[in-house]
C-alpha positions in Angstrom: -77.4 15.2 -22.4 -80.6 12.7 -22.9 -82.6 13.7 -26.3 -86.3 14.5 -25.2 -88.0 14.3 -28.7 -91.4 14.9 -28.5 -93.6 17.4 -26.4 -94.9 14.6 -23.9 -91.2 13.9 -23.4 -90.4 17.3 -22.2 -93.3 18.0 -20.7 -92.7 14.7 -18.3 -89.1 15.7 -18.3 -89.7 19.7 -16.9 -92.3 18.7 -14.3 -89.9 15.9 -12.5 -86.8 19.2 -12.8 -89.0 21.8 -11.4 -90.9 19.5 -8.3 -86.9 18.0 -7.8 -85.9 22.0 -7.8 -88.6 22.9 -5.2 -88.2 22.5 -1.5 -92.0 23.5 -0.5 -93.3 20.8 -3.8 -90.3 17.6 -3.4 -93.3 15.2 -2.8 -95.7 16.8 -5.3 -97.6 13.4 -7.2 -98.0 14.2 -10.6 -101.1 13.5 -12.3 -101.3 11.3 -15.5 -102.7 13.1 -17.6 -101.1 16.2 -19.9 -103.7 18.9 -19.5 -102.7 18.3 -15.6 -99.4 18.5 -16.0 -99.7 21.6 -17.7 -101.0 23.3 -14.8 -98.7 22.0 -12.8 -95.9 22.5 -14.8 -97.2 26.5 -15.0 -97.6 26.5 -11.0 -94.0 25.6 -10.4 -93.0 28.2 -13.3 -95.1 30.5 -11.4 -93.5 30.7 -8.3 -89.7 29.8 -9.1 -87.6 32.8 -7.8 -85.2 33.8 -10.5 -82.3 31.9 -9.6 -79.8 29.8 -11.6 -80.8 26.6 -13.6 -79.1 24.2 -14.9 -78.5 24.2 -18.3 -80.2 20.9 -19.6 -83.5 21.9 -17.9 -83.5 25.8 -19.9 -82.5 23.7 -22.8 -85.0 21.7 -22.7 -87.6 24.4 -21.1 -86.5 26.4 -24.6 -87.8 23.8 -27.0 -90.8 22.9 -25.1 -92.3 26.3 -25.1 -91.0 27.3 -28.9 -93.2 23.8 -29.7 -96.3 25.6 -27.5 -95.9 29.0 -29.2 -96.0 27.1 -32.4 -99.2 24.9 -31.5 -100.7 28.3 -30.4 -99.9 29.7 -33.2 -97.2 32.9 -34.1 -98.9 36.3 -34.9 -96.9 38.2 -36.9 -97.4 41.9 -38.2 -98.2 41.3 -41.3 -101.2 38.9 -40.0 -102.6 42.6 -38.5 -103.8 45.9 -39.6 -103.2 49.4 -39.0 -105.7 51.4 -37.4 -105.7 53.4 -40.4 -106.8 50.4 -42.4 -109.8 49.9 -39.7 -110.8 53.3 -40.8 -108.7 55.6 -37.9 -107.7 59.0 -39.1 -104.9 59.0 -36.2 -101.8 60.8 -37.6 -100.1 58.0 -36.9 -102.4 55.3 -37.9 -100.4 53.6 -40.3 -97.7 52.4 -37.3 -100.0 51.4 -34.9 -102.2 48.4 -34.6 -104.7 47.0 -32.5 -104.5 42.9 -31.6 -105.6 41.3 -27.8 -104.2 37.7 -26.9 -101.5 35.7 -25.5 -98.6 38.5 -26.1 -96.0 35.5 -25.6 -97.7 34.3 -29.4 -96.2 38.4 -31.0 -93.2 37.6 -32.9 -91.5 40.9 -32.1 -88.4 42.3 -31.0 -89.5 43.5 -27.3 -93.0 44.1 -25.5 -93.3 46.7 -22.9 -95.6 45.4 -20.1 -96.6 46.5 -16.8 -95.0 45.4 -14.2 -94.9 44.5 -10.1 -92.6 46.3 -7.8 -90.3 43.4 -7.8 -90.4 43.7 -12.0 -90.3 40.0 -11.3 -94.1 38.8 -12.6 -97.0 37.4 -10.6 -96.2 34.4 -8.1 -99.7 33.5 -7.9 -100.1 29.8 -9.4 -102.7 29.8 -12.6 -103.2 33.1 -12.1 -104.8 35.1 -15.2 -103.3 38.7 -14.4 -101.6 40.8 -16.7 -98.3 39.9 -15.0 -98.8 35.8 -15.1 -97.3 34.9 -18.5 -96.5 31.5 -17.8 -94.9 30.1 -21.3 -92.0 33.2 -20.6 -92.1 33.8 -17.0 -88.5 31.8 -16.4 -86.9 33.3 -19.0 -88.0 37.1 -18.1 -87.5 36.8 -14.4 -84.0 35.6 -15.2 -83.5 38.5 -17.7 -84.7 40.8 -15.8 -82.5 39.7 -12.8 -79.5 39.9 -14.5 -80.5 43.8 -16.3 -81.4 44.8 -12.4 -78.1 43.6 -11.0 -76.3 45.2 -14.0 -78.1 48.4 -13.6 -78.3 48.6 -9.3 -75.4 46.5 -8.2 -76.4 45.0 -4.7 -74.3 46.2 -2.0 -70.9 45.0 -1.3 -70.3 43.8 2.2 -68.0 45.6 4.7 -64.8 44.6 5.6 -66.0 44.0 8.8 -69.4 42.2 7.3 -69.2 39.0 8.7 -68.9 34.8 7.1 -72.7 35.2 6.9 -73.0 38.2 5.6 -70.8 37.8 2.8 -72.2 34.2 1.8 -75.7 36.3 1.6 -74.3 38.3 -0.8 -72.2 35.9 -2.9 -75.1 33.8 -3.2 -77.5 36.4 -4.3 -75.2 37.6 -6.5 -74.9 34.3 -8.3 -78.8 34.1 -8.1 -78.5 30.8 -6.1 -81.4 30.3 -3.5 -80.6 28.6 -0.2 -82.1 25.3 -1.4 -79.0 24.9 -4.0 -76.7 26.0 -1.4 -77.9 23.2 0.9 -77.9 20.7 -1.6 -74.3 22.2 -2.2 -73.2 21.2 0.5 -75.1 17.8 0.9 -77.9 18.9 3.0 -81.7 18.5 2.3 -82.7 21.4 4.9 -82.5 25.2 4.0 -82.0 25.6 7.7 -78.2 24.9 7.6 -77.9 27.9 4.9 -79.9 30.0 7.5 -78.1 29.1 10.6 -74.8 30.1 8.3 -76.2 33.2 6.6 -77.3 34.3 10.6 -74.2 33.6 11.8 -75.4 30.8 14.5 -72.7 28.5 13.3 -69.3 29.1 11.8 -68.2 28.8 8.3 -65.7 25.6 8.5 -63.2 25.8 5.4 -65.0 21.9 5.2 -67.9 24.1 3.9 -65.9 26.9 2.2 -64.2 25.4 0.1 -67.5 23.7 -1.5 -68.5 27.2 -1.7 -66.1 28.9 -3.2 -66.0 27.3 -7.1 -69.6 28.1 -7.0 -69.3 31.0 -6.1 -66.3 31.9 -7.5 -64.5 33.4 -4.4 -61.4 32.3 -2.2 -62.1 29.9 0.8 -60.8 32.1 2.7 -63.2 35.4 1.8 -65.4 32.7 4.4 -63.6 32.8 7.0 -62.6 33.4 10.4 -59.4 33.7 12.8 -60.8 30.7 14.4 -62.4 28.7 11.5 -58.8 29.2 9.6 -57.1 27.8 12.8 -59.5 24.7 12.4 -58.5 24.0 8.9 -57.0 20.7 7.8 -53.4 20.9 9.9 -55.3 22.2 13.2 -53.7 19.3 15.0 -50.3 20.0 14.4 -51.0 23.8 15.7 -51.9 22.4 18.5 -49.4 20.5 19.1 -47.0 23.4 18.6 -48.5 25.2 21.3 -48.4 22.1 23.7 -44.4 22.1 22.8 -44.0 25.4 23.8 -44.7 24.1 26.8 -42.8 21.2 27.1 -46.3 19.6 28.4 -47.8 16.0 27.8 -51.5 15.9 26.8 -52.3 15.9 30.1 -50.1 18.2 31.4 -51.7 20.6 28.8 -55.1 18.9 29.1 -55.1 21.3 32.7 -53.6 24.1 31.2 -56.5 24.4 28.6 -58.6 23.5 31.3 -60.4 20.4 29.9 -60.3 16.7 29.5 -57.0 15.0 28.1 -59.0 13.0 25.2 -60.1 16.1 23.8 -56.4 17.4 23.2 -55.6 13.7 21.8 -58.5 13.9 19.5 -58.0 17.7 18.5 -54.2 16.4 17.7 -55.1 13.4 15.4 -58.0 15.9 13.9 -60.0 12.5 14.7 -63.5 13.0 12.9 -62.5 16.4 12.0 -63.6 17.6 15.6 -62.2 21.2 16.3 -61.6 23.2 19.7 -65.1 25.0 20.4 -64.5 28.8 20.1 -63.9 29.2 24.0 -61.1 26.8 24.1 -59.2 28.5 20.6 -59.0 31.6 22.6 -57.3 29.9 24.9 -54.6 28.3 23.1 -54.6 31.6 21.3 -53.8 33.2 24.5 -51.0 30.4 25.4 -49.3 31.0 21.8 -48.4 34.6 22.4 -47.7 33.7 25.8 -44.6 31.8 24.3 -43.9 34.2 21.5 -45.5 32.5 18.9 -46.5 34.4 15.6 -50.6 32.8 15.6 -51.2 34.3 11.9 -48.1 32.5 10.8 -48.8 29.6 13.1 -52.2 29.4 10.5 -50.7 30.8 7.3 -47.3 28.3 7.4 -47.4 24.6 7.6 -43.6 24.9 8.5 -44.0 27.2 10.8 -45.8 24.3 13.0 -42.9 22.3 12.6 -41.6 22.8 15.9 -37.4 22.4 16.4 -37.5 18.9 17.7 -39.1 17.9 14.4 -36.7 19.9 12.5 -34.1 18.8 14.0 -34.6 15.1 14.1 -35.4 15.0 10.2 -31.9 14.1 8.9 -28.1 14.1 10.2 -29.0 13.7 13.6 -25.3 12.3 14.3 -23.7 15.2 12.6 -25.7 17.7 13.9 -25.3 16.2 17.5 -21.5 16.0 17.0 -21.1 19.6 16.0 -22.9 20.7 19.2 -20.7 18.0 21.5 -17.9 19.2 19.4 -18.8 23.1 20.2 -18.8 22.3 23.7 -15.2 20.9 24.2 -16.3 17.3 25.3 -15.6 13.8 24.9 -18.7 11.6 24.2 -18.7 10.3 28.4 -18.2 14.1 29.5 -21.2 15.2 27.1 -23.6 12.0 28.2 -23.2 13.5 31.9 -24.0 16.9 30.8 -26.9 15.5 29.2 -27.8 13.7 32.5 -27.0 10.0 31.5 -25.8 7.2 33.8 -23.7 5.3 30.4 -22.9 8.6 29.2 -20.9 7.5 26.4 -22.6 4.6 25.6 -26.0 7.0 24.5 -24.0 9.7 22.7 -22.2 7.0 21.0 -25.6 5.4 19.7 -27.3 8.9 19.0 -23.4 9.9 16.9 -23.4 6.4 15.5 -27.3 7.2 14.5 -28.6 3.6 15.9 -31.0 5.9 18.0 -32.5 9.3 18.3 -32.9 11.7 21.0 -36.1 11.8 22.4 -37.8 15.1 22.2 -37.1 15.1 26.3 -33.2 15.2 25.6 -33.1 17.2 22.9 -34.8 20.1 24.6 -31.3 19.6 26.8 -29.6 19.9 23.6 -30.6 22.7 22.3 -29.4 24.3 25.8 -26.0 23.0 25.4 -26.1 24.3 21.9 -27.3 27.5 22.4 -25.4 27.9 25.6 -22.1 27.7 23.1 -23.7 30.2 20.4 -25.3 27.9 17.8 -28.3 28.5 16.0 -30.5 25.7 16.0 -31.8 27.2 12.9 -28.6 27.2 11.0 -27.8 24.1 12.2 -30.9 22.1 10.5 -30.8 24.2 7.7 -27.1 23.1 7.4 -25.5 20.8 9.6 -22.2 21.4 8.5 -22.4 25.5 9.1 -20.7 24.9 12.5 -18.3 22.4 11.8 -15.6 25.5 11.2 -11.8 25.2 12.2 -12.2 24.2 15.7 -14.5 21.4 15.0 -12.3 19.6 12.8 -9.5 20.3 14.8 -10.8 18.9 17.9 -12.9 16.3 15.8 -10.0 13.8 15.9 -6.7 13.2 17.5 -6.6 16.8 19.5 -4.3 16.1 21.8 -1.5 14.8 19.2 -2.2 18.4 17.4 -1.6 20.0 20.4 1.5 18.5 21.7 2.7 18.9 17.8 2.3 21.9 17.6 3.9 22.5 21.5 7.0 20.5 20.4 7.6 22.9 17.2 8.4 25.4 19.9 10.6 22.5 21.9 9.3 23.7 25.4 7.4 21.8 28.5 3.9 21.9 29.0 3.9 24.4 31.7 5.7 27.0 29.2 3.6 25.9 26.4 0.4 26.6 29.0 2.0 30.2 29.8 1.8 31.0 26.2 -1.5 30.0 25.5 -2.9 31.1 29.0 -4.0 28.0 31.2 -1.9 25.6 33.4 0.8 22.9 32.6 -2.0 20.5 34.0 -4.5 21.6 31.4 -2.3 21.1 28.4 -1.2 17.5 29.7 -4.7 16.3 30.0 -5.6 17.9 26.4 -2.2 16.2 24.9 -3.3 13.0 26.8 -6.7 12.9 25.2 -8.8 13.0 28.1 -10.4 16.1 27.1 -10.3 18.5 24.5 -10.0 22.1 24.5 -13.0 24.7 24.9 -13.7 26.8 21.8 -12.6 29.5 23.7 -8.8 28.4 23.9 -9.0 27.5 20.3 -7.9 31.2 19.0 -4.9 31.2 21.2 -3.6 28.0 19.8 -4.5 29.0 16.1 -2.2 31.8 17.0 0.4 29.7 18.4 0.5 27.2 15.8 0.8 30.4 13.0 3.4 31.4 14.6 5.4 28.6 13.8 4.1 28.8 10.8 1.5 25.5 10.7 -1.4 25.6 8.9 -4.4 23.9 11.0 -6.3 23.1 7.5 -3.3 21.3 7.0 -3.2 19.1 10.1 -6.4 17.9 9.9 -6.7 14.7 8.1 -2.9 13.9 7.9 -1.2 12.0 10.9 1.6 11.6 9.4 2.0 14.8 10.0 1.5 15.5 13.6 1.6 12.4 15.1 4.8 12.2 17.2 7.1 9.2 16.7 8.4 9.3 20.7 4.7 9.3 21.9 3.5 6.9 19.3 6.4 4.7 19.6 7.6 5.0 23.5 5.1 6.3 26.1 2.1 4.7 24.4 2.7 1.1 24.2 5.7 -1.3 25.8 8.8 0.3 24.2 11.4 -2.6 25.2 10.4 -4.8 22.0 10.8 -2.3 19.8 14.6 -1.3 21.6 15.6 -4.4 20.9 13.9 -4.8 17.4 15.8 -1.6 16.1 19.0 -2.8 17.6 19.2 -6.0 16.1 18.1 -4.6 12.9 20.9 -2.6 12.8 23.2 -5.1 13.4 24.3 -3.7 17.0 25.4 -5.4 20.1 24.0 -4.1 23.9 27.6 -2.5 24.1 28.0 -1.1 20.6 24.2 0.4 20.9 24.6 2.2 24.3 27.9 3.4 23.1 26.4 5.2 20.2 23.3 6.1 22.5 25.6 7.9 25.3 24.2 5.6 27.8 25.8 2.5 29.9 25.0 -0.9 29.1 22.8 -1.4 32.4 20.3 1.2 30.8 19.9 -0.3 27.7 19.2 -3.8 29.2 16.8 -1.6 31.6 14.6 -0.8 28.8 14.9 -4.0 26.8 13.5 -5.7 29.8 11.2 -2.8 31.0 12.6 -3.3 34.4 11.9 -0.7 36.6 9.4 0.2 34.0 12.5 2.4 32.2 12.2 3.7 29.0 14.2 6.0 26.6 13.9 9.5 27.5 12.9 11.9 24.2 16.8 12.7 23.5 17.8 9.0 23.8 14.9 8.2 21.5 16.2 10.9 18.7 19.8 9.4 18.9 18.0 6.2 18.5 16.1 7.3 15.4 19.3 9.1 14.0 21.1 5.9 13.9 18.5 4.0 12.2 17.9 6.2 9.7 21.8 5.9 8.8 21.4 2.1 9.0 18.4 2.4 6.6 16.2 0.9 9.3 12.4 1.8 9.1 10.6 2.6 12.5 7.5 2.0 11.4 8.5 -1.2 9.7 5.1 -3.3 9.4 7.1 -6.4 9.5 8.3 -5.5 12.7 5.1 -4.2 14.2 3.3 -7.5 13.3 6.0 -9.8 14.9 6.0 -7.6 18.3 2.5 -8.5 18.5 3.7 -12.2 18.3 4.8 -13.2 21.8 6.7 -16.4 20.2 8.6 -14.7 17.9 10.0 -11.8 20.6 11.0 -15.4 22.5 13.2 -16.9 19.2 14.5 -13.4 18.4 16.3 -13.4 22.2 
């Protein structure tokens, strides 16, 4: 704070604080001289409502007029006499004494004074009335204020008072006149106070929370349903609404009945421009149309998160997986669902997270998903919540499970199918790996695998465990190479190995050459596997797998 040193100083220093404080006096000129400036220095004191100051100015205020009082002069009580010194015979003489002057000069502990109805001093500038004490009128009026307030507290808006009301009150009760509340708020006109104090314009939380460290009050004691809708985040409400709806801005644009660039600006909250009050009830109206909890839709930024943005925040691939995988389907068959011409091709790039659904296909998700029993909820709280038993089991190489766990029981398909309770034809596409089952089958074959006493948990993961040699080795890929490989690794003519087989020679030449497109039936394979396991032949031998992919070296081993 600047040091104001001499009486000139603070003189000069008060008149420029109480002109800058008045709104009827901002362009008051200021005569040169002191004598002048007293009087106008005295006018402004004069008519100043008791509200607050700031702290410099009663600082310096305080040793400006405790200078004055000194020039005047300080009358003390021993500078009197008693009445019964002037000669009174009062029985009281000796405690009372006579004096007439400036009573702001007495240097005692109170003065009782008349006063106005207000109890607030004259207003009238220069006046000479008994009220007008110029040198002190600040500091009583602000004294008295505060005694007043102690002593009759002013009324405490209703519940039901309204934003206007209660700023009334708030001010007053922080003895703050509407000029410092428009300046508050960075406005040179009183009239902005008024129009909010009337209630002709809302209370924006822009304004509110300027307000409320002055006044020392929540934001919200300000405000409205609707102004608390058009706080900061008022676009993404919107847009939460508009979702509900699956609508584009224009789409909703009509529904709201107005132009689409308003809903576009409303969105971005470009220039801060809010939905007039008409158009909030609206979109009020269309929130609890769709369900939607409108205090909560204010109260919780997440709650405007809608489930497309949820969802598409992190592990989209798993979370799309678990919902293909809950629905029984192979990438292409879940790309038609979804209404794709290169089915697989888009589920592939969405599991392979290259891309994202748009919010278009994921509101055809979240049927699928829902349609199967997940919670979309769970699921983007924890993406891994539905990847239970049947997920992994079905998540890779189903169909070898299956027809592992079929063969444990050494039946066909069409007995296997009887078991679980669907056809022969079902079970061979699921073993083929076109398809995989439905979650509903999954309980059934969890049963059937028990029974033999497989663990699923165990399956999953391991191939070596349930991938089956014959299928692997004989009905998936040209078995005649690896006939001959395992004959002439155990040291076996044609003769000699269809011998130990049980089968003629023709056969064995049959599937050596594929001809007729022959190849060893499950029994014949088994015999062939016994034998080279007793010849300490490997099946799997890399060596040999290598050189059958080598065309040249099948043609030196003939």
């Amino acid at each position: 704070m600047a040091e104001y040193n001499t009486q000139k100083e603070r003189l000069d220093y008060l008149v420029h604080a109480f002109i800058e404080d008045s709104e009827q006096y901002k362009n008051l000129k200021v005569p040169d001289d002191n004598r002048s400036k007293r009087e106008v220095l005295r006018s402004l004191m004069n008519i100043r409502m008791p509200y607050r100051m700031k702290e410099e100015v009663l600082k310096v205020q305080d040793d400006y007029l405790t200078e004055r009082n000194q020039e005047n002069g300080i009358v003390r009580l021993s500078d009197l006499s008693s009445i019964k010194e002037e000669g009174s015979n009062h029985p009281y003489g000796e405690q009372i004494y006579l004096w007439q002057g400036d009573i702001t000069r007495l240097a005692a502990d109170a003065i009782v004074n008349a006063a106005n109805s207000q109890m607030l001093g004259c207003f009238v500038p220069m006046h000479t009335c008994i009220d007008n004490h110029t040198l002190c009128v600040n500091i009583i009026r602000r004294d008295i204020r505060t005694l007043l307030e102690l002593a009759i507290s002013l009324p405490k808006p209703s519940i039901h008072a309204s934003p206007g009301e209660k700023l009334r009150y708030y001010r007053e009760l922080k003895q703050l006149n509407q000029e410092e509340i428009s300046r508050i708020l960075g406005h040179e006109s009183i009239w902005y106070i008024v129009n909010l104090e009337k209630g002709f314009n809302p209370i924006f939380y822009e304004d509110a929370v300027k307000l409320a460290p002055v006044l020392d009050i929540d934001p919200d004691d300000l405000l409205t349903e609707y102004t608390r809708f058009c706080k900061p985040g008022y676009g993404e409400r919107i847009k939460r609404i508009r979702y509900e709806y699956h609508m584009s801005q224009g789409e909703f644009a009509d529904l709201v009945e107005t132009k689409r660039a308003n809903v576009g600006i409303w969105e971005c909250e470009y220039k801060n421009i809010h939905p007039e009050y008409g158009r909030f009830l609206h979109l009020k109206m269309l929130a609890e149309q769709k369900g939607l909890d409108f205090n909560k839709l204010i109260q919780d930024e997440e709650y405007c998160v809608d489930d497309y943005k949820r969802f598409i925040r992190g592990d989209i691939p798993k979370k799309i997986r678990n919902i293909r995988a809950a629905c029984g389907c192979f990438m292409g068959d879940f790309g038609r669902l979804m209404g794709f011409d290169n089915a697989a091709s888009a589920i592939s790039q969405w599991e392979a997270g290259n891309t994202k659904p748009s919010r278009k296909y994921f509101y055809k998700l979240r049927e699928l998903a829902v349609s199967v029993g997940i919670d979309m909820d769970k699921l983007n709280e924890d993406p891994d919540f539905y990847k239970d038993e049947y997920a992994e089991f079905i998540e890779t190489d189903c169909g070898d499970k299956i027809r592992y766990i079929r063969l444990q029981y050494g039946v066909f398909m069409e007995q296997f199918a009887e078991m679980i309770g669907t056809s022969g034809n079902t079970i061979s596409e699921w073993e083929a790996g076109n398809c995989v089952p439905m979650r509903y089958w999954f309980p059934e074959i969890k049963k059937a695998a028990a029974n033999k006493g497989i663990d699923l948990n165990a399956l999953n993961g391991h191939p070596e465990i349930y991938k089956d040699p014959f299928t692997e080795l004989i009905q998936k890929q040209d078995s005649e190479e690896w006939v001959r490989r395992i004959r002439k690794q155990c040291g076996l003519t044609v003769d000699a190995f269809a011998r130990y087989i049980g089968v003629s020679r023709s056969t064995v030449n049959s599937w050596e050459t594929h001809q007729n497109c022959r190849k060893p039936s499950r029994e014949s394979f088994n015999r062939i596997v016994e034998m080279a396991k007793m010849r300490g032949v490997d099946i799997y031998d890399p060596w040999r797998t290598e050189t059958l992919a080598d065309p040249a070296a099948s043609e030196r081993e003939k």
